[in-house]
Residue, then its C-alpha position, 0 to 999 in steps of 0.5 A: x429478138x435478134x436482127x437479121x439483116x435484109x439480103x439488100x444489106x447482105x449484098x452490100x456487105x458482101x460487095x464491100x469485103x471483097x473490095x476490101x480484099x481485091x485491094x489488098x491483094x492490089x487487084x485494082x481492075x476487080x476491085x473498082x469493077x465490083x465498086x461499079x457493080x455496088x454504086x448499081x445495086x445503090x441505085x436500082x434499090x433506090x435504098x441508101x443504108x449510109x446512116x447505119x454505122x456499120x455501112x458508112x462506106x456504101x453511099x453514092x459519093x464515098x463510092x466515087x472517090x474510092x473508085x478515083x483513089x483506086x485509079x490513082x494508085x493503078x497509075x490510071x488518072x486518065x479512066x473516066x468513071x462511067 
């Protein structure tokens, strides 16, 4: 039988790619709003999926520097993360 991920992990999975494409294309704003959006979907699901590999990434304090490392390469070190 083959696993089929929950539409949580599907949610994470989808937020984290297009972060990683936001960055890319050095769409700084979109890429820490979506991080925002993702650290929400953490919390309201009170699910933390950081022990799958695969997801390393996804958990609460990870999510803050990557937002922080964001701001410093926008050149915005005076944002607050709210």
């Amino acid at each position: 039988m083959k696993y089929l991920p929950s539409h949580y992990e599907i949610l994470v999975y989808s937020y984290v790619h297009i972060v990683e494409l936001a960055i890319l294309d050095k769409n700084h704003d979109f890429a820490i709003d979506c991080l925002k959006r993702l650290l929400e979907v953490e919390w309201k699901s009170d699910k933390y999926i950081a022990n799958q590999k695969q997801w390393y990434y996804s958990n609460t304090p990870l999510l803050y520097k990557r937002i922080g490392c964001l701001y410093e390469e926008k050149g915005d070190l005076d944002s607050v993360i709210e």
